[in-house]
MARBA-739816 format. One line per field, with one value per residue (C-alpha): residue number from 1; residue in three letters; y, z negated, x. Coordinates in nm, 4 decimals, m for minus. Each point is the difference from the previous one (the first is absolute). Example, Ala and Ser with C-alpha at 12.3 -4.5 7.8 and 13.67 -1.06 7.14 Angstrom:
% MARBA-739816
bado c(1,2) .
torlo c(Ala,Ser) .
v c(m0.4500,0.3440) .
w c(m0.7800,0.0660) .
u c(1.2300,0.1370) .
END
This chain:
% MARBA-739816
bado c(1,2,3,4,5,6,7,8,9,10,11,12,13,14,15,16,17,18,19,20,21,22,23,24,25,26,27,28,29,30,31,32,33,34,35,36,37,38,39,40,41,42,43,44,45,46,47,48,49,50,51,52,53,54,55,56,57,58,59,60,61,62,63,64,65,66,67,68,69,70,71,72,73,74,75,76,77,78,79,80,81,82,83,84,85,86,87,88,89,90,91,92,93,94,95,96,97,98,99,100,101,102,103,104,105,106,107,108,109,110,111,112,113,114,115,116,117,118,119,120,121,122,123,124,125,126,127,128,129,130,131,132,133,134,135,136,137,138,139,140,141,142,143,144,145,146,147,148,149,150,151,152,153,154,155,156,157,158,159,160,161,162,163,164,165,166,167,168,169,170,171,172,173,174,175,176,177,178,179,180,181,182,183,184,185,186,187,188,189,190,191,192,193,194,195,196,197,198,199,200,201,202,203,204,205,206,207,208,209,210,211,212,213,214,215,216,217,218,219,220,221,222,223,224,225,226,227,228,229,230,231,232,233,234,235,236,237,238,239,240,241,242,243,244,245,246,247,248,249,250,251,252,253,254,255,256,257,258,259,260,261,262,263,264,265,266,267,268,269,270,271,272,273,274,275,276,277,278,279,280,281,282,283,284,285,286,287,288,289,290,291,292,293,294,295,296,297,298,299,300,301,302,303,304,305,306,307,308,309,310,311,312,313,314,315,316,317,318,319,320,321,322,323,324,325,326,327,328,329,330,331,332,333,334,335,336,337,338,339,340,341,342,343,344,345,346,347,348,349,350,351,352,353,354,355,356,357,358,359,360,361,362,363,364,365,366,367,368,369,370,371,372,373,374) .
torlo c(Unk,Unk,Unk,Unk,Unk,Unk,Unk,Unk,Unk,Unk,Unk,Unk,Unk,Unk,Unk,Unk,Unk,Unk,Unk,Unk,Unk,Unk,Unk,Unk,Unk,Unk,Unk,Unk,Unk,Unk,Unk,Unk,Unk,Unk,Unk,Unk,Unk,Unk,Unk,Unk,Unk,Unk,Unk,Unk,Unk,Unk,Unk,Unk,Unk,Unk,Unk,Unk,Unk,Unk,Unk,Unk,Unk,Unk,Unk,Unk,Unk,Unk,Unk,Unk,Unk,Unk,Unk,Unk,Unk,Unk,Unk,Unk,Unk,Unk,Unk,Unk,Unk,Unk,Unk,Unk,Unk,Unk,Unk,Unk,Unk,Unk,Unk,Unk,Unk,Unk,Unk,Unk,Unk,Unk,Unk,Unk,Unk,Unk,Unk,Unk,Unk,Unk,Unk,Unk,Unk,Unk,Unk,Unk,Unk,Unk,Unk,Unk,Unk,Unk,Unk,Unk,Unk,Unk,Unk,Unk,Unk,Unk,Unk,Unk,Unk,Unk,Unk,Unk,Unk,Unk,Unk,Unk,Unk,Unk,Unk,Unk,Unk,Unk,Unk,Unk,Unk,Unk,Unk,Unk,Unk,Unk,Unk,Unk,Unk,Unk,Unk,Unk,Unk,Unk,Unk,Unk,Unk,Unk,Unk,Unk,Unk,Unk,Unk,Unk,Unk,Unk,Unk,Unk,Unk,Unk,Unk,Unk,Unk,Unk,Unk,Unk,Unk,Unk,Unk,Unk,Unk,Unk,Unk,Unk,Unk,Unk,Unk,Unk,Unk,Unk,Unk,Unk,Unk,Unk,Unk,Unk,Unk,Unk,Unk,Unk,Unk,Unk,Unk,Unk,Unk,Unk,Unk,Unk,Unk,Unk,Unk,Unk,Unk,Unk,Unk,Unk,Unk,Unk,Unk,Unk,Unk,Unk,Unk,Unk,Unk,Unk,Unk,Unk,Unk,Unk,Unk,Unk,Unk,Unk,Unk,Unk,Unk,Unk,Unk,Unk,Unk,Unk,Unk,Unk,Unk,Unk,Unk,Unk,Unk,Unk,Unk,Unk,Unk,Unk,Unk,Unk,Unk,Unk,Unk,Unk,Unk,Unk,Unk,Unk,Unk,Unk,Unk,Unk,Unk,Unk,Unk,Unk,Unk,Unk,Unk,Unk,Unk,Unk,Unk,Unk,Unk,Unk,Unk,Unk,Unk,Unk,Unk,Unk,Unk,Unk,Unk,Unk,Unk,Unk,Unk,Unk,Unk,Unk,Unk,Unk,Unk,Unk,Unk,Unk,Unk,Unk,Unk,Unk,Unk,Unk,Unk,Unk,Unk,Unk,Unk,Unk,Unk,Unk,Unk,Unk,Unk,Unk,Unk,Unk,Unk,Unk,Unk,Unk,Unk,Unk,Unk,Unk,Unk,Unk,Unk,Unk,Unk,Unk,Unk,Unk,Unk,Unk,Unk,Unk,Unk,Unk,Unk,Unk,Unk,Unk,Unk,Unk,Unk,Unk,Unk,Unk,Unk,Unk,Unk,Unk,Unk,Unk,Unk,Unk,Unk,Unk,Unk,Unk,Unk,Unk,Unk,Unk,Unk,Unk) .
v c(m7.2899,m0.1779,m0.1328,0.3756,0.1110,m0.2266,0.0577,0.3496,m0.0611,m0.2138,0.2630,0.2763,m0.2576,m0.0199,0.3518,0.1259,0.0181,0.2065,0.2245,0.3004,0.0416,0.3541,0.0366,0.3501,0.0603,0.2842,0.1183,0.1620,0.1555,m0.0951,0.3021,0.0188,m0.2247,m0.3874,m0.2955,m0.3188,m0.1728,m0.1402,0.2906,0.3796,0.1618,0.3309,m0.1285,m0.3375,m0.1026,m0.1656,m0.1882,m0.0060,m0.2290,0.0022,m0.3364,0.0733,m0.2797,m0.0910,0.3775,0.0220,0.1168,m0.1361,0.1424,m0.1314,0.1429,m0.0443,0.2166,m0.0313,0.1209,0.1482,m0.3231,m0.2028,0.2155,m0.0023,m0.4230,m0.0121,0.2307,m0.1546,m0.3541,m0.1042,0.1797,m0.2462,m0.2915,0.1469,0.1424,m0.1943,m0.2041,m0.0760,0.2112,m0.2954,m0.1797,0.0906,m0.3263,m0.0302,0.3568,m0.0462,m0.3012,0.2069,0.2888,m0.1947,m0.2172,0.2978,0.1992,m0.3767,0.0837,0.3576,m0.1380,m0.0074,0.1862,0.3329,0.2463,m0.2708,m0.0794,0.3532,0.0367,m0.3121,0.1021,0.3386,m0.2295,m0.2575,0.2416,0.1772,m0.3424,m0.0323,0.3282,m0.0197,m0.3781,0.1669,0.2950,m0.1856,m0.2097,0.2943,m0.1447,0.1727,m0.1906,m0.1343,m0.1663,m0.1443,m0.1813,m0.1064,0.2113,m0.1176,0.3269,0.3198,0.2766,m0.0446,0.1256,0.2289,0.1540,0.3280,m0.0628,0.2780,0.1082,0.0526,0.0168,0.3313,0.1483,0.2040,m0.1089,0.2405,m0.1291,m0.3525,0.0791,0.2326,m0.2706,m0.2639,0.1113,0.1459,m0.3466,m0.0684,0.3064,m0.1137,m0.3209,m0.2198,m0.2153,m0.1206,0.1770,m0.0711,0.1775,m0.0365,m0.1071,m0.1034,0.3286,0.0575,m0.2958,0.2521,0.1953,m0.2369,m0.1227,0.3903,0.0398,m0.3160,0.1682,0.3273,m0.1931,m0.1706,0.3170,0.1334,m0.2572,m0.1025,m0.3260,m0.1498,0.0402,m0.2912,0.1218,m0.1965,0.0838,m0.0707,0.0052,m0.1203,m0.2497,0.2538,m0.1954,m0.3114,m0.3114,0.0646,0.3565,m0.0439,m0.2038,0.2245,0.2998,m0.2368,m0.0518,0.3723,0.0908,m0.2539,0.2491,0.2578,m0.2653,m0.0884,m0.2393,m0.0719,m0.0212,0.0683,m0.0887,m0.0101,m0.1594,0.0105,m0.2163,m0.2233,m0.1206,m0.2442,m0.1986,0.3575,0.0490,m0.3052,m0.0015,0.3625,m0.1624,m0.2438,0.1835,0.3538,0.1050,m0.1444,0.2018,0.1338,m0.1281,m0.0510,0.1127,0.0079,m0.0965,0.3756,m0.0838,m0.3381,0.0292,m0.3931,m0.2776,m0.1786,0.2672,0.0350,m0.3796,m0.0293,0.3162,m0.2470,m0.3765,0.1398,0.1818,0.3034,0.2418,0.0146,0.2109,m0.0073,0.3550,m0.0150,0.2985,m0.0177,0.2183,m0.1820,m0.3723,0.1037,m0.0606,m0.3549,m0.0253,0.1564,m0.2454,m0.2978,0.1451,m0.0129,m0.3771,m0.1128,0.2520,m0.2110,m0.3600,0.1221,0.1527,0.3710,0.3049,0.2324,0.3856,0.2172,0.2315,0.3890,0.0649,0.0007,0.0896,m0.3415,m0.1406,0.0691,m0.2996,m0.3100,0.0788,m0.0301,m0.3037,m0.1793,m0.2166,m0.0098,0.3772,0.2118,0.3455,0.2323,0.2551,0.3974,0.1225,0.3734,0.0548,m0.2562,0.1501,0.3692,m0.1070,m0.2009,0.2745,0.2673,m0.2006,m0.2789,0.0576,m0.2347,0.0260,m0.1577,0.1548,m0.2375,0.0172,m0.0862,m0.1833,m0.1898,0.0246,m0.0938,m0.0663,0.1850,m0.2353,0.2486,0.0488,m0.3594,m0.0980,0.1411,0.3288,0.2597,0.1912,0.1858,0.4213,0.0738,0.3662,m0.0195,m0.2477,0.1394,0.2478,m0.3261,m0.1783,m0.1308) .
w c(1.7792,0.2684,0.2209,0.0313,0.0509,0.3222,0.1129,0.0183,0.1606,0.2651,0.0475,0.0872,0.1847,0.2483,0.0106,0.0775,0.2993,0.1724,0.2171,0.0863,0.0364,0.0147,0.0198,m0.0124,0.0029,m0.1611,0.0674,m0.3218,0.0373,m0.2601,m0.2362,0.1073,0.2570,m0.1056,0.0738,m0.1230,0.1207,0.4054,m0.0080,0.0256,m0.0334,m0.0657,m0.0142,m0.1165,0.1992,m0.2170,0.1506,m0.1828,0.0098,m0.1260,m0.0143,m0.0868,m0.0931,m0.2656,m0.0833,m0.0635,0.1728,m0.0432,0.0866,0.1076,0.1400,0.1757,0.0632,0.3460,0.3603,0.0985,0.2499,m0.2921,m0.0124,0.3598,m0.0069,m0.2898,0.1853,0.3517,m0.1223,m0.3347,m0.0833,0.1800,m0.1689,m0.3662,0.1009,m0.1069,m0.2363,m0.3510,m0.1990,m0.3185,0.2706,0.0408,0.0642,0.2937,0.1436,m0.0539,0.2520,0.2358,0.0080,0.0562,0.2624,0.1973,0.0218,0.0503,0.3707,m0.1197,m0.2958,m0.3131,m0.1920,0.0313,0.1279,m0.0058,m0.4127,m0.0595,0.1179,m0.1255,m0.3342,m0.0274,0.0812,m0.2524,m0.2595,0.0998,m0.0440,m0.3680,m0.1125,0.1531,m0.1297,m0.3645,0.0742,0.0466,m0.2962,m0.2213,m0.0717,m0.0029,0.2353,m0.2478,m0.1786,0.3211,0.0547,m0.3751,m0.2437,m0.1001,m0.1604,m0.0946,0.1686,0.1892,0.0130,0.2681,0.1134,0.1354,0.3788,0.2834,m0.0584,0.3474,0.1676,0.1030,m0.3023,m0.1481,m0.3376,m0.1630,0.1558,m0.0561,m0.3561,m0.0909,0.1457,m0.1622,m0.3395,0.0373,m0.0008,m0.2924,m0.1883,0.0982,m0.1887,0.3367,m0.1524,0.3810,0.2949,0.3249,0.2855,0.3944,0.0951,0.2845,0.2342,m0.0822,m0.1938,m0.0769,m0.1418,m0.1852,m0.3496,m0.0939,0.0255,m0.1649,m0.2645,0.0059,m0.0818,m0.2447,m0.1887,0.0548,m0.1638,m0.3074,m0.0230,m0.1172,0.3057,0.2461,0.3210,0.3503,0.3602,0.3622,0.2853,0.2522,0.1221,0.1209,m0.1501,0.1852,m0.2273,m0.1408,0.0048,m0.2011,m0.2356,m0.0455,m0.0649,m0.2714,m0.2314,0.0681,m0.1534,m0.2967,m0.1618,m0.0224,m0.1335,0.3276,m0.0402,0.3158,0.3127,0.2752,0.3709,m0.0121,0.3470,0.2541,m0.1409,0.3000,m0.0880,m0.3122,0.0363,m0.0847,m0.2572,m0.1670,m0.0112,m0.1401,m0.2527,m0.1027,m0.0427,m0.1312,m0.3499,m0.2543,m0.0893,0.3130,0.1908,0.3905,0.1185,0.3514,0.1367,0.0542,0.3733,m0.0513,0.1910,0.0263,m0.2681,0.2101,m0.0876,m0.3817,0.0368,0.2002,m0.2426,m0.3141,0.1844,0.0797,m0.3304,0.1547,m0.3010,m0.3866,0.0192,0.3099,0.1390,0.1485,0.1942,m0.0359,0.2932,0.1863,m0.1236,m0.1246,m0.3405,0.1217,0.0556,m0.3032,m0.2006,0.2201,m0.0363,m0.4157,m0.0014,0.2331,m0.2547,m0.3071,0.2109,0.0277,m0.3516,0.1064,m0.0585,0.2353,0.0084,0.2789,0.2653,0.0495,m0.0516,m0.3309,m0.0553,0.2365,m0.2012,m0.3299,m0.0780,0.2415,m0.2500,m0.2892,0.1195,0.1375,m0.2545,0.1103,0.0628,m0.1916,0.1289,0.2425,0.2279,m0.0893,0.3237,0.0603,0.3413,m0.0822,m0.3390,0.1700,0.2677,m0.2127,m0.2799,0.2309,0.2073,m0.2391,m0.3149,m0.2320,0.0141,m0.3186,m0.1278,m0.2348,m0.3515,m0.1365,0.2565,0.0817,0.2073,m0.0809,0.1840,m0.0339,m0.1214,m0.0055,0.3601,0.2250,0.2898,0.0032,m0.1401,0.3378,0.1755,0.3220,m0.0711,0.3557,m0.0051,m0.1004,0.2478,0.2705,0.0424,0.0517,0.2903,0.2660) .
u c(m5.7535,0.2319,m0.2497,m0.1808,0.3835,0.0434,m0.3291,0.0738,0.3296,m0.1507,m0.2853,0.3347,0.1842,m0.2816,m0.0869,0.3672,0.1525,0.2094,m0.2056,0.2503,0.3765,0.2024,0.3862,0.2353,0.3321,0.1712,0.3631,0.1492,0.3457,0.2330,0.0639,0.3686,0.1669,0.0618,0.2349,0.1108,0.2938,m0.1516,m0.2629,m0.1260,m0.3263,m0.1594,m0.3737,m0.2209,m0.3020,m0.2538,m0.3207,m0.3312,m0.2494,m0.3501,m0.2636,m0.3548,m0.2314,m0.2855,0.0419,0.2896,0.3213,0.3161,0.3243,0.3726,0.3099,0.3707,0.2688,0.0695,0.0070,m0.3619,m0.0109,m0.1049,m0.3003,m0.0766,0.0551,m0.2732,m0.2565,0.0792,0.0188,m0.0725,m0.3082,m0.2475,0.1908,m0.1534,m0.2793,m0.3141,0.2043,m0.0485,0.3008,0.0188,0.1382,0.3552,0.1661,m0.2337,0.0307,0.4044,0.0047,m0.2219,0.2099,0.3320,m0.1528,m0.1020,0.3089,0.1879,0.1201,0.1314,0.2542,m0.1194,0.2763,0.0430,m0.2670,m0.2704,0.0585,0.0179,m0.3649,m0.0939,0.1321,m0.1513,m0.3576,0.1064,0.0384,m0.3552,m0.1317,0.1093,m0.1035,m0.3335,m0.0880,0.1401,m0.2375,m0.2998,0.0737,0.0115,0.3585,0.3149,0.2581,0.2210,m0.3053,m0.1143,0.3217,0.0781,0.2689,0.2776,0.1035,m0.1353,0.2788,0.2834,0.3638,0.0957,0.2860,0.0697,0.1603,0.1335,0.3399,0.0354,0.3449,m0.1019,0.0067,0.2740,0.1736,m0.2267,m0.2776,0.0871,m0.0106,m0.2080,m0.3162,0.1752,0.0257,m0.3521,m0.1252,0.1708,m0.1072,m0.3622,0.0436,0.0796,0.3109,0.1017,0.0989,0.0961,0.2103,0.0883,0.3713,0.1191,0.0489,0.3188,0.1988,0.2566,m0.1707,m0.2091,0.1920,0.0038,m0.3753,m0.0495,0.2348,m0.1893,m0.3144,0.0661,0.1360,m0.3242,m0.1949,0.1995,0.1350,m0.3400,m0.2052,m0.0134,0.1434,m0.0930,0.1305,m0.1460,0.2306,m0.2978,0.2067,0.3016,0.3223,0.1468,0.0361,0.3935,m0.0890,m0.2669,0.1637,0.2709,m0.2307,m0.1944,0.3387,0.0535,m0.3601,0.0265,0.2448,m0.3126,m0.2696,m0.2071,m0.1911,m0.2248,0.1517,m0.2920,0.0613,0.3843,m0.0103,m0.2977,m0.3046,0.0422,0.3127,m0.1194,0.3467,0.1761,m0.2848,0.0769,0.4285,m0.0730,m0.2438,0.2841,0.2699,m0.0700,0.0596,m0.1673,m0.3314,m0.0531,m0.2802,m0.0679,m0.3118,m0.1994,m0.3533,m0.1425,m0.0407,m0.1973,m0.2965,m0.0649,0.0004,0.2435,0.2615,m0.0208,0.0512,0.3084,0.1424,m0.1083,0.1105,0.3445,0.0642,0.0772,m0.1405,m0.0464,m0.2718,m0.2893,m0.1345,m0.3295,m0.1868,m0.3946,m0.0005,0.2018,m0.1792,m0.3103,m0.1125,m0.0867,0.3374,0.1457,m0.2010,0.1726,0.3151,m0.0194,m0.0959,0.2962,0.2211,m0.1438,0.0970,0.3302,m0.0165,0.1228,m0.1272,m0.1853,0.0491,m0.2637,0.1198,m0.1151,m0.3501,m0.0102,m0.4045,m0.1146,0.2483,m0.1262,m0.2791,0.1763,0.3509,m0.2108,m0.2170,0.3367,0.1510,0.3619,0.0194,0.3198,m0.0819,m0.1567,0.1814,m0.0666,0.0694,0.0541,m0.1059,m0.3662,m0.0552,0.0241,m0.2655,m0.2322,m0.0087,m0.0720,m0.2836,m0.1402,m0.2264,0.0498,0.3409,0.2489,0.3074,0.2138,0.0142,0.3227,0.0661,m0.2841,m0.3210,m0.3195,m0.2941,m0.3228,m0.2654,m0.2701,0.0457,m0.1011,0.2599,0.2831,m0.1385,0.1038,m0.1814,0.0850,0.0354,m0.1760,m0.0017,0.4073,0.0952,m0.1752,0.3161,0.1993,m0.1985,0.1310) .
END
């Protein structure tokens, strides 16, 4: 049976390639204003893109600026076209060779990552495979956890989303800090009354605190249970990173990485032990780069945890050996439930990819996010 099986393969191979390339972008406003600790926003832009080849149509996306769309349809859509979709590693190199004399990070792996994902759902698609199979298991579901807590919420608010993960069965939460350090240690305190001393309760403060500051606030939040520290000081700074990593409480973690758009990044955060626990971004470095991202994490034998966008998220976290959890992000879960079918809620806690659906088992809701185009 295996020789029919590659002969049939090799028959596909040669039959697909990518003969057509559309990109959107739809603005979303938030569903009450949002901040974290160095930002506002009242609205998300994400950017859609679909591959068709071999009859099939694959699709990625990114949540960014609407440039990202206009940089894949002005520049990066002859790059693909004509090529064959089972090769990614080879349409990866393309892509960052051509945008080489515009900067790679930033704007350029945004739309290279919402191609990059495109490219694994379509090669899963015309495998018949869901995307997790493609790339290998190494578990069935993965644990989430619920993630907004915005430092524009009220108390109230604060809790009432909090503990509504934890009534859902989500045994982790995590809130923004960093707005006002005065006023931080009592929300801290407010949260945790709100979700029992049993939940696991994380913080972000985007990189808002200086390094002392920072510290100080971490011995402050010990006395409530936190344990994960996210972007105490600004991801840049990996020698602030790494005294905070040293000397905060025992049981409370440092964690960074969610703006890694290059390889070279997640390895200087890794070298110069500036984390416990790696963040990495598929729309920021492609699933390509996801995937990379996990195998420096198991040479340095940490753990890996994704940013936002929890339904690309889904099948890489599972496939990904050194992977601890995935990121159940309010404002991404209230845009990709509303325009994605296929979309997975958590069950106790966990998510679960679709294996009855191949690739990453989305598909676009055209007639709903038509009132969102840009």
């Amino acid at each position: 049976m295996l020789p029919c099986f590659v002969r049939q393969e090799g028959d596909l191979k040669k039959r697909a390639k990518i003969d057509r390339i559309e990109v959107e972008a739809y603005k979303i406003p938030t569903d009450r204003p949002e901040s974290d600790g160095t930002y506002c926003w009242d609205s998300t832009t994400i950017v859609v893109v679909h591959l068709w080849g071999g009859g099939a149509k694959g699709l990625g996306y990114t949540y960014a600026d609407a440039a990202a769309g206009t940089l894949i349809k002005d520049k990066l859509t002859s790059i693909l076209l004509g090529r064959d979709p089972f090769d990614i590693p080879a349409c990866w190199n393309s892509l960052l060779s051509a945008l080489r004399n515009l900067g790679v990070p930033g704007i350029s792996m945004l739309a290279i990552s919402a191609l990059d994902c495109a490219l694994w759902d379509l090669k899963a698609k015309l495998l018949d495979l869901p995307l997790v199979d493609l790339i290998g298991a190494a578990r069935d579901q993965v644990p989430a956890y619920g993630s907004g807590g915005f430092t524009s919420y009220s108390i109230k608010e604060l809790q009432h989303q909090l503990a509504g993960w934890v009534s859902a069965g989500i045994p982790r939460v995590k809130m923004k800090i960093g707005t006002d350090p005065k006023a931080d240690p009592d929300r801290v305190r407010m949260a945790r009354e709100a979700v029992g001393p049993d939940t696991e309760l994380f913080v972000d403060a985007n990189g808002a605190y200086a390094r002392k500051q920072a510290l100080a606030m971490a011995q402050q939040m010990s006395g409530f249970g936190v344990s994960w520290f996210e972007e105490p000081v600004v991801h840049l700074d990996r020698a602030g990173l790494r005294l905070l990593r040293d000397r905060v409480p025992a049981g409370m973690e440092i964690s960074a990485g969610e703006y890694g758009f290059t390889l070279d990044y997640f390895q200087d955060l890794l070298r110069e032990g500036a984390v416990d626990v790696l963040q990495a971004d598929a729309t920021r470095c492609g699933i390509t780069g996801f995937l990379q991202a996990a195998t420096l994490c198991e040479s340095y034998h940490l753990s890996l945890s994704s940013h936002c966008a929890p339904s690309l998220h889904i099948h890489p976290c599972c496939a990904a050996q050194p992977v601890r959890h995935l990121e159940y992000f309010h404002d991404h879960v209230r845009i990709e439930r509303m325009l994605f079918d296929g979309f997975i809620e958590p069950v106790q806690g966990f998510l679960a990819p679709d294996r009855g659906r191949p690739g990453l088992g989305l598909e676009l809701r055209e007639q709903e996010a038509r009132h969102f185009r840009i």
